[in-house]
C-alpha positions in Angstrom: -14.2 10.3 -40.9 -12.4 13.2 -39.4 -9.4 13.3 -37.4 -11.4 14.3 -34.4 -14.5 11.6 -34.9 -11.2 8.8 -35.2 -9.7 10.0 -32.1 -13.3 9.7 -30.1 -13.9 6.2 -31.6 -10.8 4.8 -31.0 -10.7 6.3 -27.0 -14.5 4.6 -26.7 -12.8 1.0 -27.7 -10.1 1.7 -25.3 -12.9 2.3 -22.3 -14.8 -0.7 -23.4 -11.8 -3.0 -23.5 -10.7 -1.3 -19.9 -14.4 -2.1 -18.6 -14.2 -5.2 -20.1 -10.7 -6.3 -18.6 -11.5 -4.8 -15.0 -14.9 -6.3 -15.0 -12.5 -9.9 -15.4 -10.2 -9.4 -13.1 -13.1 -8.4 -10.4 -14.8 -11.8 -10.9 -11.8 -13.5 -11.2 -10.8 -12.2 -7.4 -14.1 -12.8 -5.8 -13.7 -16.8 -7.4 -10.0 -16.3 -5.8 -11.2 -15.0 -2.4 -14.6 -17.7 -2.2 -12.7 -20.4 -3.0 -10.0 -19.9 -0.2 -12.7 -18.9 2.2 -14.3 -22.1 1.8 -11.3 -24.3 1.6 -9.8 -23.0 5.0 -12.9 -22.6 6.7 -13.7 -24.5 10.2 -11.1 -27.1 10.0 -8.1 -24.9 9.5 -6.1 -24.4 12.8 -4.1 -21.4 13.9 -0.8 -21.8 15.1 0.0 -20.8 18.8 1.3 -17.9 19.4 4.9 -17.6 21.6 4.4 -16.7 25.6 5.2 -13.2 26.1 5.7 -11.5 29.4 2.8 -8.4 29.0 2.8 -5.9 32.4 -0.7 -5.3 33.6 -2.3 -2.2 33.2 -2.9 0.6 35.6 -6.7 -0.5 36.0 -5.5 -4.4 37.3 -6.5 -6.4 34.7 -3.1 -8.1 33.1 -3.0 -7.2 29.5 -2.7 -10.5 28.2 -6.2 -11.4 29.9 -7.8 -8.4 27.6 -6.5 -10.4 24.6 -7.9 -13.5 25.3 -11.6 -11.3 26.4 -11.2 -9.8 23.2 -10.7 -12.7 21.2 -13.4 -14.5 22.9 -15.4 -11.4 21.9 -14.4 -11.7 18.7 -15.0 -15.5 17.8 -18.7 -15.2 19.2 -19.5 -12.1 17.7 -18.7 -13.8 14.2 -15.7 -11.1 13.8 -13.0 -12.6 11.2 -10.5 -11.0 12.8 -8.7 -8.6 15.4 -7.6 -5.8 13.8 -5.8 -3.5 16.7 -5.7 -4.2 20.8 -4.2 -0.6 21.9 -4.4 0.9 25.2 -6.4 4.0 24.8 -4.9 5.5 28.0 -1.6 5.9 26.6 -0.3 9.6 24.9 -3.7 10.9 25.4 -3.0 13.7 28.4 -0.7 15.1 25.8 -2.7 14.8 22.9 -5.7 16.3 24.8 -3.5 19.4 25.8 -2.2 19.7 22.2 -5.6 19.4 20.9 -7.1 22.0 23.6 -4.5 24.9 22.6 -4.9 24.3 18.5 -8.6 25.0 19.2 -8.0 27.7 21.7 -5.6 29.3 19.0 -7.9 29.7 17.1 -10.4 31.5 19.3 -9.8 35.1 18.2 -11.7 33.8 14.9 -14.1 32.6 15.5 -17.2 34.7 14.3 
């Protein structure tokens, strides 16, 4: 066998062993991941959070009431969690006006 045909073979056994070893480790995470799903399912309890003083936003409603909506939201929609609870209000006049003259650079190119 040439140099060349040794080279080939021995980087094929190196794929296989990599497949082989990834294809392990991605069952042995899913068992990981199933079997704390199900051991802390229902029964596990979440630890209260600390009172914080929140101001209420400009449209009345008190932010810390839009938590609780959300979560509320979230635990009948079947949602594991709450990722992000952002104002959408905030920074946009800027961002809109910054947005607005990129694009309107750009007008003398446009075809």
């Amino acid at each position: 066998m040439s140099n060349f045909g040794l080279a080939v073979s021995q980087s094929l056994a190196a794929y296989a062993v990599l497949i082989v070893v990834s294809t392990v480790v991605a069952y042995a995470v899913k068992f990981i991941v199933s079997a704390l799903a199900t051991k802390g399912g229902a029964e596990a309890k979440v630890a209260p959070l600390p009172a914080t003083v929140i101001p209420a936003l400009p449209s009345g409603i008190p932010a810390h009431h839009l938590v609780i909506i959300a979560a509320a939201a979230a635990e009948v929609s079947g949602r594991s969690r709450i990722v992000r609870i952002d104002d959408l209000g905030a920074g946009t006049s800027w961002a809109s006006s910054g947005r607005s003259m990129h694009q309107a650079s750009h007008a003398g190119f446009r075809r």
